[in-house]
C-alpha positions as MATLAB code, in Angstrom:
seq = 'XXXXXXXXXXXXXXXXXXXXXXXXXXXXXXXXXXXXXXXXXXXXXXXXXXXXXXXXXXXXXXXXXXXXXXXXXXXXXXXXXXXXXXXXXXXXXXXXXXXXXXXXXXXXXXXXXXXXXXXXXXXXXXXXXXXXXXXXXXXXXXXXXXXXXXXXXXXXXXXXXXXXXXXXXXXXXXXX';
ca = [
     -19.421   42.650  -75.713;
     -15.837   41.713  -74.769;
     -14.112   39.265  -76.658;
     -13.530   36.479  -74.301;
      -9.975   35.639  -73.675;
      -7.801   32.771  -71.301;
      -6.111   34.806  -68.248;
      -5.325   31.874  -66.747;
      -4.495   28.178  -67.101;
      -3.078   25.763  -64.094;
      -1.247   22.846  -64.866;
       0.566   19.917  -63.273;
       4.004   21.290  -63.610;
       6.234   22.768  -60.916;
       7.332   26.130  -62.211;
       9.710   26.529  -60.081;
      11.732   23.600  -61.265;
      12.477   25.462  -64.311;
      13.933   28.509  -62.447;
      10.312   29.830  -62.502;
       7.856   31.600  -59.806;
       5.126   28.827  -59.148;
       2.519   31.220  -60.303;
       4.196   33.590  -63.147;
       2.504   36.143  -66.004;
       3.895   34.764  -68.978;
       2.007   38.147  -70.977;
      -1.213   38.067  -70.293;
      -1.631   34.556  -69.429;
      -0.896   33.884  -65.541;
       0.646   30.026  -65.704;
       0.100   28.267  -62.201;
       1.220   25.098  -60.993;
      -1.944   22.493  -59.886;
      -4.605   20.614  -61.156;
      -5.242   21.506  -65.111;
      -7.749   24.393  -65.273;
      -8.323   27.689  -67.356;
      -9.553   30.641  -66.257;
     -11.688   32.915  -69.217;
     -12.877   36.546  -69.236;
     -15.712   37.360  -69.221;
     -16.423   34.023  -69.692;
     -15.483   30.633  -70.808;
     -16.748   28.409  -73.491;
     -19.058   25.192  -72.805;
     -16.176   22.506  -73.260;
     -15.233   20.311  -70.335;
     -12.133   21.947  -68.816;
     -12.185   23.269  -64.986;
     -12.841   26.588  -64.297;
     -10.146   28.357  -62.473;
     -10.466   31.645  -60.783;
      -8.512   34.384  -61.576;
      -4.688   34.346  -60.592;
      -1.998   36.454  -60.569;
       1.875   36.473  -60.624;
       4.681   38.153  -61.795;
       6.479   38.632  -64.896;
       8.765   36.768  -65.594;
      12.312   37.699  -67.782;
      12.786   36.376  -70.925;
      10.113   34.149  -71.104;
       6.074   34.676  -72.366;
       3.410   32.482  -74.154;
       2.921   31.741  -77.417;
       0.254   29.449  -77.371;
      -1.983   27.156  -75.221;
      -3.042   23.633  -76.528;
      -5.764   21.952  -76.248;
      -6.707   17.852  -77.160;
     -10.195   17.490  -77.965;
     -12.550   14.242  -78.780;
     -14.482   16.161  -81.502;
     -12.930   19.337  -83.202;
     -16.059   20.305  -84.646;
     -17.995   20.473  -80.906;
     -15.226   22.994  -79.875;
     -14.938   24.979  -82.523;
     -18.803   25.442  -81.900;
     -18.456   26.203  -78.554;
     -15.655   28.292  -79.503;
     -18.357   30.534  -81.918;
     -20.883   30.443  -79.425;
     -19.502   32.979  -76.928;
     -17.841   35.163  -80.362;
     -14.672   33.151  -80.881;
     -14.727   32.406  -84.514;
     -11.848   29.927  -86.155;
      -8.830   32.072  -86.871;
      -7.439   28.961  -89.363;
      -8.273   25.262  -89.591;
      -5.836   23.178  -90.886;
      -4.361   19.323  -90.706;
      -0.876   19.329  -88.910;
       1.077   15.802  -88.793;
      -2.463   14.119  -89.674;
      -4.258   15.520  -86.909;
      -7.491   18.091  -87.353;
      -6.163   21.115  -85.969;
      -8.113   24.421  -85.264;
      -6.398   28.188  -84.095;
      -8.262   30.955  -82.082;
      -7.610   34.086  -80.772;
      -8.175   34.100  -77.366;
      -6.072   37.207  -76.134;
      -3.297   34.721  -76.496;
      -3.399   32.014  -79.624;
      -5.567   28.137  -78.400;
      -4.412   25.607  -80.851;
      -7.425   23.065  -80.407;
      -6.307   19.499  -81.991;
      -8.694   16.748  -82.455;
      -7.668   13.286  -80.558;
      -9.689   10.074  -81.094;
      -8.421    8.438  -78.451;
      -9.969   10.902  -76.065;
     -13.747   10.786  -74.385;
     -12.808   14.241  -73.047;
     -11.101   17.712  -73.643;
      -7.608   17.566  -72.388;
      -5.742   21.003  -71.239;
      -2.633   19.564  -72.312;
       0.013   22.872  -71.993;
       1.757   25.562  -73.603;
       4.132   26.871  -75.979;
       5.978   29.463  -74.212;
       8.938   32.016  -76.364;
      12.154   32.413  -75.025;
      14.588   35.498  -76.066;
      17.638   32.687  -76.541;
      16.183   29.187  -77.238;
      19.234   27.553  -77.046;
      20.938   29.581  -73.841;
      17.205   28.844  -72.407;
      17.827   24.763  -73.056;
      20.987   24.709  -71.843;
      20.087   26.274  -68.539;
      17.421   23.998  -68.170;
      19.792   21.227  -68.853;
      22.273   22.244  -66.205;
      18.609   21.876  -63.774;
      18.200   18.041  -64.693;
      15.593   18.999  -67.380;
      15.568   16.826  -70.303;
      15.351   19.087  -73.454;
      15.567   18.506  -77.203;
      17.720   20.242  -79.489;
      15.744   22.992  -81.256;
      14.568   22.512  -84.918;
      12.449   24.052  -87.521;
       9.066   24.716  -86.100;
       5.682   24.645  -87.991;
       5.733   28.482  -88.725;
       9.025   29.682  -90.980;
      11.908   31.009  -89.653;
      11.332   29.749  -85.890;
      13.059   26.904  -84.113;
      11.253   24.871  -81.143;
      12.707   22.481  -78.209;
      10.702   20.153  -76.269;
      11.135   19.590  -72.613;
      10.331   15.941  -72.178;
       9.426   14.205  -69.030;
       6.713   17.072  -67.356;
       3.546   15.524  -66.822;
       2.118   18.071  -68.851;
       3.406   19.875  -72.656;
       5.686   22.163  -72.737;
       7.315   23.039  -75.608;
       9.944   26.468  -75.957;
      10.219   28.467  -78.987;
      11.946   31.528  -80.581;
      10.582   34.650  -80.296;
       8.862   35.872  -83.466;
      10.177   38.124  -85.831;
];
């Protein structure tokens, strides 16, 4: 059996507004603009997020994923779901007080647990950058509103946030 993995995700965010194709491969993970959506092969697990079908675009420069994020009303129900079509928990942990699960799902799903939700919420993406803070400052010069970079959760990388989207996106340094 093929481990099932996210080829796809849509979200409410004009690409092209940050100098990118609407529809781009960010490596491995085709990010389209539209409603929120994922698209799974061979197949997706049972937790309430629209199917997408399969997409395609090109690659894009300097940029690729890191990770997708997911808000969730019950961690545990995912992380079942998760198991059920052979996606076991990579690492649980609590991050700034929230219950916080990883998989491996050709690219990394950080699932985080959020109360005040009655229903799975594709919220967005992490997406690396070769030069976080040339990357910002472009975006800037576009009428994006981006943070400064600082430490991220895992050593030794830095993170910016570009605010105002109607969905997450965060930009990070490569890894080492």
């Amino acid at each position: 059996m093929n481990t099932p993995v996210i080829d796809g995700v849509r979200l409410p965010i004009n690409w092209s507004r940050l100098g990118l194709a609407p529809a781009w491969d960010a490596g491995g993970v085709v990010l389209h603009s539209g409603r929120r959506a994922w698209c799974w092969q061979p197949q997706a697990p049972l937790i309430e997020v629209r199917a997408a079908v399969p997409m395609a675009g090109p690659r894009m420069d300097g940029w690729g994923i890191d990770h997708i994020v997911l808000l969730v009303p019950r961690l545990d129900a995912a992380v079942s779901a998760l198991a059920a079509i052979g996606v076991p928990v990579r690492r649980k942990d609590e991050i700034r007080g929230r219950q916080t699960a990883f998989f491996l799902v050709g690219t990394l799903l950080e699932v985080i647990e959020s109360h005040s939700l009655d229903r799975p919420l594709l919220y967005g993406v992490a997406l690396e950058v070769d030069d976080l803070d040339a990357t910002g400052a472009r975006l800037r010069t576009l009428g994006l509103e981006v943070t400064d970079p600082r430490p991220a959760v895992q050593e030794g990388r830095r993170i910016s946030t570009i605010q105002g989207l109607p969905a997450g996106v965060v930009l990070m340094s490569r890894r080492t």
